[in-house]
VOGU-3710 file (C-alpha; in Angstrom, 3 decimals, decimal comma):
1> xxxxxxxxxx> 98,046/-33,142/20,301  96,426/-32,852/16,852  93,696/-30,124/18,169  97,059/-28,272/19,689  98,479/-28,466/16,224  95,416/-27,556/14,137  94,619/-24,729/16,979  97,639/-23,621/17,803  100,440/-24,706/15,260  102,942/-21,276/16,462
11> xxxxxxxxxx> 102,908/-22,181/19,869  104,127/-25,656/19,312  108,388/-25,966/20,281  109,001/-29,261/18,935  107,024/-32,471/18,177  108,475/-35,162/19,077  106,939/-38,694/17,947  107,465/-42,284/17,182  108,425/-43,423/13,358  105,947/-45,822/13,549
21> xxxxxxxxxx> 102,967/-43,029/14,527  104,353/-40,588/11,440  102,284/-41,844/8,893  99,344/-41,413/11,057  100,078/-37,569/12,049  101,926/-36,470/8,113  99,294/-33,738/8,172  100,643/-32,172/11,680  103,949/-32,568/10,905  102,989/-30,485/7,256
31> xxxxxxxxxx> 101,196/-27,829/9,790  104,331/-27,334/11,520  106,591/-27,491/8,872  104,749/-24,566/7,285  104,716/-22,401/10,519  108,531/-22,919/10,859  107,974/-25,436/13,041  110,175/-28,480/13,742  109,269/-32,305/14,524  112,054/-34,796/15,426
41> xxxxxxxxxx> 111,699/-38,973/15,230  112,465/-40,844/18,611  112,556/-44,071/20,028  109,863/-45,683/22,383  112,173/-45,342/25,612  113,659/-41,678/24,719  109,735/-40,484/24,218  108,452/-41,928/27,853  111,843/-39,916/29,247  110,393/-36,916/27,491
51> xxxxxxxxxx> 106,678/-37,539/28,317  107,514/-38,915/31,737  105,073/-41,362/31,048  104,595/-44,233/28,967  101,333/-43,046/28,442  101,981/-41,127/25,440  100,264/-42,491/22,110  103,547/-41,955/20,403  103,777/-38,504/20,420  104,875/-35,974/22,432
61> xxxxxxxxxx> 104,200/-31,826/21,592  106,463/-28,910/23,984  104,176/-26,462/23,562  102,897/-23,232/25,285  99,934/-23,627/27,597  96,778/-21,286/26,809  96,991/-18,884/29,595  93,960/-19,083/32,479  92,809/-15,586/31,531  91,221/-13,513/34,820
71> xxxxxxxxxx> 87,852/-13,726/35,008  85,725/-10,329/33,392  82,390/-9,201/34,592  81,535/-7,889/30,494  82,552/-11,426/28,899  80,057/-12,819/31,461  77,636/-10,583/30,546  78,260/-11,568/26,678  78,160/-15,067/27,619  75,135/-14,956/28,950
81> xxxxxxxxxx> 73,626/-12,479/26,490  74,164/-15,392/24,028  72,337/-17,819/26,299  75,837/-19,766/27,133  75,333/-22,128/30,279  78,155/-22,394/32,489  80,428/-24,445/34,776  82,357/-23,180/37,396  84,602/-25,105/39,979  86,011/-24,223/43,410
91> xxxxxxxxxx> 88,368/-26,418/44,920  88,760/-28,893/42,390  92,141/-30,775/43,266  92,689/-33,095/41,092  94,353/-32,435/37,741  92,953/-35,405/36,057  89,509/-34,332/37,079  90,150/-30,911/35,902  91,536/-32,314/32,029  88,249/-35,085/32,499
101> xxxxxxxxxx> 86,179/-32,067/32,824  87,538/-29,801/29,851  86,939/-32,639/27,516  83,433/-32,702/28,231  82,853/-29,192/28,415  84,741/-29,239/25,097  82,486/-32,504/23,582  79,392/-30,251/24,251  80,261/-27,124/23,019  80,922/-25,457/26,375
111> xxxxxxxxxx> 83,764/-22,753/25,591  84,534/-21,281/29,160  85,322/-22,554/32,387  85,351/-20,770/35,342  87,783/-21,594/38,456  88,156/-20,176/41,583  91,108/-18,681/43,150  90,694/-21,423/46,136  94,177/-22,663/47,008  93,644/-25,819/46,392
121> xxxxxxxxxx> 91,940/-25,511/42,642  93,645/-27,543/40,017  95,069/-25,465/37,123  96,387/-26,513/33,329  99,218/-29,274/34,144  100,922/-32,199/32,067  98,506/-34,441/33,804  95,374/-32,428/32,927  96,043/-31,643/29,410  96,595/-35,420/28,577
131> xxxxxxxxxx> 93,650/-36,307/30,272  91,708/-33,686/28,210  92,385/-35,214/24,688  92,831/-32,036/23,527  90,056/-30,187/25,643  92,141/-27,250/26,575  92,462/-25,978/22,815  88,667/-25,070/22,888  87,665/-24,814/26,189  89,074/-21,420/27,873
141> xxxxxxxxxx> 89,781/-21,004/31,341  88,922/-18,063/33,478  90,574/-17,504/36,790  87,738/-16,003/39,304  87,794/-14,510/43,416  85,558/-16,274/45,005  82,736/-15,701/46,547  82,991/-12,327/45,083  82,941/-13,251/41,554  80,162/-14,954/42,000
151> xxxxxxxxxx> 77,896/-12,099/43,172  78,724/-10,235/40,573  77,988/-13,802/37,663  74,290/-13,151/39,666  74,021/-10,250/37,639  73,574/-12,286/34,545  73,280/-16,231/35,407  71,580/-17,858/37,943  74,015/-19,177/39,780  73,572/-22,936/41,742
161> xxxxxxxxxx> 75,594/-24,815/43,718  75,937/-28,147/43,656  74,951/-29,758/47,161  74,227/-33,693/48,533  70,922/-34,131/49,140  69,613/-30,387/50,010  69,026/-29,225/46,694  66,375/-29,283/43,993  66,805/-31,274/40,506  68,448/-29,507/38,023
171> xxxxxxxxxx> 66,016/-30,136/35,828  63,565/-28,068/37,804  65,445/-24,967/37,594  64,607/-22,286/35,176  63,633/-19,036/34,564  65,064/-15,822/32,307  68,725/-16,008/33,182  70,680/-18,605/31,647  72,443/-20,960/34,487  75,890/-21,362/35,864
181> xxxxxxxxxx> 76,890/-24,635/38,470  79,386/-24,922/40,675  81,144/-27,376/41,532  83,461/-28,156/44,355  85,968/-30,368/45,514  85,950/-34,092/45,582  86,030/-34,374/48,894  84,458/-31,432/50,689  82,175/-30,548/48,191  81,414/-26,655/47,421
191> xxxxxxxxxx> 82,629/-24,432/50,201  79,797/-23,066/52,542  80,662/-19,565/51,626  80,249/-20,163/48,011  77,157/-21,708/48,512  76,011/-19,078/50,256  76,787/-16,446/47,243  74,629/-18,884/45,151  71,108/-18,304/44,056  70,259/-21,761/44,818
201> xxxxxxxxxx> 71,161/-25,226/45,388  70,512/-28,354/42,814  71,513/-32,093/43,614  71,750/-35,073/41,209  69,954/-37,647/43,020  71,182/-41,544/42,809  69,994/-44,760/44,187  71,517/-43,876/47,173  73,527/-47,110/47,424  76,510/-44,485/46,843
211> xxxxxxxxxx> 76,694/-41,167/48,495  77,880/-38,805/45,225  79,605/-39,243/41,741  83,226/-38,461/40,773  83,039/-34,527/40,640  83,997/-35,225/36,667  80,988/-37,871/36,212  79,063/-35,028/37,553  80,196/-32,539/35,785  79,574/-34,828/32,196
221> xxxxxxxxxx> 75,821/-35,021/33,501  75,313/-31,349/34,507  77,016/-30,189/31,050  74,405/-32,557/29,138  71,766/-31,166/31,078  72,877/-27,652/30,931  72,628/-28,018/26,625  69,607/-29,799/27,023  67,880/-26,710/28,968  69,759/-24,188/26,051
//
């Protein structure tokens, strides 16, 4: 909520908060008070009602979502140009994941996320955003058709998929484009036709007392290698 308020103080409605949190967020409430903004003081049960969850940290922001922008061939090209790794996803169900995922993109500096247009892909939700601690106000999503999208992200990344046990380490992988990883769903993995559109396949490879990691554990590792390899 404070990164929404410091990022985006005009697109907040109302804040809605706790007495006993006000002290503790005076600065927001300033923010919003200068933008014309309003902040109203509630009671534990009326702020679960509001959040639909008592998981709430005594505060509650309506706000507008940052739109999932459509995914451009020339920002890829810029992003690259400035030797910006990337993560994509395609399939990605779960919401929590997703918001797990944005805050690490957003710990490490990551600014753009690419997801696919995959029925089942997880997009911005209640559930995500409070999951990404305020993620979502610096990492920006890009809606992408897949596999096409991908052929033409070949142009300026190289491109891997993420695979169990058929790929090589990420580590391993270099050369003059920067990279981009996919990632795919937490069940299924990455669909067979997007691995296909890949340049190659990398695996993160375990003890092997577990098959695979919790698609945002792996995502956490791959981002850390990713800035790593910068």
């Amino acid at each position: 909520m404070l990164a929404l308020v410091a990022q985006r103080p005009r697109d907040v409605e109302l804040l809605y908060l706790e007495e006993s949190v006000q002290p503790l967020l005076a600065a927001a409430c300033q923010t919003l008070v200068t933008n014309h903004k309003h902040y109203k003081l509630v009671g534990a049960e009326e702020l679960s009602r509001i959040a639909g969850t008592a998981l709430h940290g005594g505060a509650v922001a309506l706000a507008k979502p940052r739109p999932v922008l459509e995914f451009d061939h020339i920002n890829a090209q810029a992003w690259a140009a400035a030797r910006m790794p990337l993560v994509v996803l395609d399939g990605v169900s779960n919401p929590h994941n997703l918001g797990a995922i944005v805050r690490t993109l957003a710990f490490f500096g990551l600014g753009h996320l690419v997801i696919s247009d995959n029925a089942h892909q997880a997009g911005p939700s209640e559930s995500a955003y409070r999951v990404a601690e305020g993620g979502f106000e610096y990492v920006q999503l890009h809606r992408a058709p897949f596999p096409t999208a991908l052929r033409r992200l070949r142009d300026h990344y190289h491109v891997l998929g993420t695979a169990l046990g058929q790929g090589r380490a990420l580590e391993a992988v270099g050369g003059p484009r920067p990279l981009a990883v996919v990632l795919g769903n937490e069940e299924d993995g990455v669909p067979a036709g997007t691995l296909a559109s890949c340049d190659d396949l990398v695996t993160i490879a375990g003890s092997g007392h577990i098959q695979s990691l919790n698609v945002a554990a792996t995502a956490a590792i791959v981002a850390h290698v990713l800035m790593r390899k910068r």
